[in-house]
C-alpha positions as CSV (number, residue, x, y, z in Angstrom):
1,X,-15.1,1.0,-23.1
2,X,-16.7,1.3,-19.8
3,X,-17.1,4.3,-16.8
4,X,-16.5,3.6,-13.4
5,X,-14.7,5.2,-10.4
6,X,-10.8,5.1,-9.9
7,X,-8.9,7.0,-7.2
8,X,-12.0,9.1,-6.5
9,X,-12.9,10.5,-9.7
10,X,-15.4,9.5,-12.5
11,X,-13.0,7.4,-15.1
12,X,-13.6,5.8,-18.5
13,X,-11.4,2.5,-19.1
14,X,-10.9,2.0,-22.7
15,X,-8.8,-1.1,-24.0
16,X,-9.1,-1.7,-27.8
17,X,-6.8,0.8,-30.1
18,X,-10.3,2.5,-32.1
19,X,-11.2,3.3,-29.0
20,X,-8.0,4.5,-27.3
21,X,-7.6,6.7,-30.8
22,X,-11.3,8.0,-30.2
23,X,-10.6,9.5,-26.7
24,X,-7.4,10.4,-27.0
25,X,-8.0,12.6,-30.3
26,X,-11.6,13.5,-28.6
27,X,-10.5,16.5,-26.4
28,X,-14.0,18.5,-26.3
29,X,-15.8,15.3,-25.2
30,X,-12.9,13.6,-22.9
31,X,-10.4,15.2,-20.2
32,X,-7.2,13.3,-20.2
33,X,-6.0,13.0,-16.2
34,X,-3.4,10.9,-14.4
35,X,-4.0,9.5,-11.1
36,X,-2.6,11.6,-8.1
37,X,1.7,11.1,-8.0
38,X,0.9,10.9,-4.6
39,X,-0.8,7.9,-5.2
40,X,1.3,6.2,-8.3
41,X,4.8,7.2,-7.1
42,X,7.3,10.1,-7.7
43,X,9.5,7.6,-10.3
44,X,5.9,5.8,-12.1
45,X,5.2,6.5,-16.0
46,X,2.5,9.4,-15.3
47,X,4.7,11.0,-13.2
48,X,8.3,11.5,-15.3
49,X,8.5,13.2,-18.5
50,X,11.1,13.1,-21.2
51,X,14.2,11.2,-21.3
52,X,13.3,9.1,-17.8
53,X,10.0,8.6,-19.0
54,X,11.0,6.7,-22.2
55,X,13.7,4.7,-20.1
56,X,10.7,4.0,-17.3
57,X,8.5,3.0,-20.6
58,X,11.2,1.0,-22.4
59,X,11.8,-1.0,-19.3
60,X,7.7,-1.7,-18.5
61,X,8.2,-2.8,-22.4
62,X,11.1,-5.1,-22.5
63,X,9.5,-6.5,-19.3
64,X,6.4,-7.4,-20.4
65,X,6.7,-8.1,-24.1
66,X,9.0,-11.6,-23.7
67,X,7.2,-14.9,-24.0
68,X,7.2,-16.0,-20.9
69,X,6.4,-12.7,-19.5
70,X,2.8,-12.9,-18.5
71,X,3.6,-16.5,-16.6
72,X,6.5,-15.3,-14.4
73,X,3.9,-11.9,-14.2
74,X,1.2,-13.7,-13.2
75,X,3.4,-16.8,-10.5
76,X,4.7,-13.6,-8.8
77,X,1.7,-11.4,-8.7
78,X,-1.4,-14.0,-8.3
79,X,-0.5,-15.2,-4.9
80,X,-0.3,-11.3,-3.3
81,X,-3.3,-10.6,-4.9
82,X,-4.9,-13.3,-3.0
83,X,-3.8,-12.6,0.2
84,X,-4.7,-9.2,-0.1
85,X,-8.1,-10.4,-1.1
86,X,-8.3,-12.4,2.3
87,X,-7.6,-9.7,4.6
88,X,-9.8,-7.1,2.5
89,X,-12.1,-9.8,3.0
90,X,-11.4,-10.0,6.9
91,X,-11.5,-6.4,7.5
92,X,-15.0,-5.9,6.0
93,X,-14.6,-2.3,5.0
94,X,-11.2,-1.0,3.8
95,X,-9.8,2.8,2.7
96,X,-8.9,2.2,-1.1
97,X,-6.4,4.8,-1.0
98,X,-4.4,3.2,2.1
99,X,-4.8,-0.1,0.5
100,X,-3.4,0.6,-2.6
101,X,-0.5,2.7,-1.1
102,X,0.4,-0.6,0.2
């Protein structure tokens, strides 16, 4: 578990299941908050409830849960992330919000 900063607000990132079951039941000490749907998208998991958000779920899911998954994840991903990198790197100072909209 660890606190930092996301999308403007004071955030705590947890990634084990103890942990996750600790906040999540924790609602005196811990406020659960989603991101802006500005920012993440009218159609992302935060944003859709019900019956589309268990299809938006189910297909994240069946995505990520073959074998090969991660690989073919990570081929597509890897090389945007890079060249974003550069040209963060080029601009000197960026606007996370317009960045990530990207």
């Amino acid at each position: 578990m660890f606190r930092t900063h996301l999308f403007g607000k004071p955030s705590i990132i947890v990634y084990t299941p103890a942990v996750n079951k600790f906040v999540l039941f924790s609602d005196t000490n811990f406020k659960l908050e989603w991101p802006s749907i500005e920012l993440l998208g009218q159609t992302s998991i935060a944003a859709v409830h019900g019956k589309a958000h268990t299809r938006v779920r189910n297909c994240i899911t069946n995505a990520i849960n073959r074998p090969d998954a991660l690989t073919r994840i990570a081929a597509l991903v890897q090389p945007r992330q890079v060249a974003a990198l550069r040209s963060w790197a080029q601009m000197g100072k960026i606007n996370a919000k317009v960045e990530t909209e990207k």
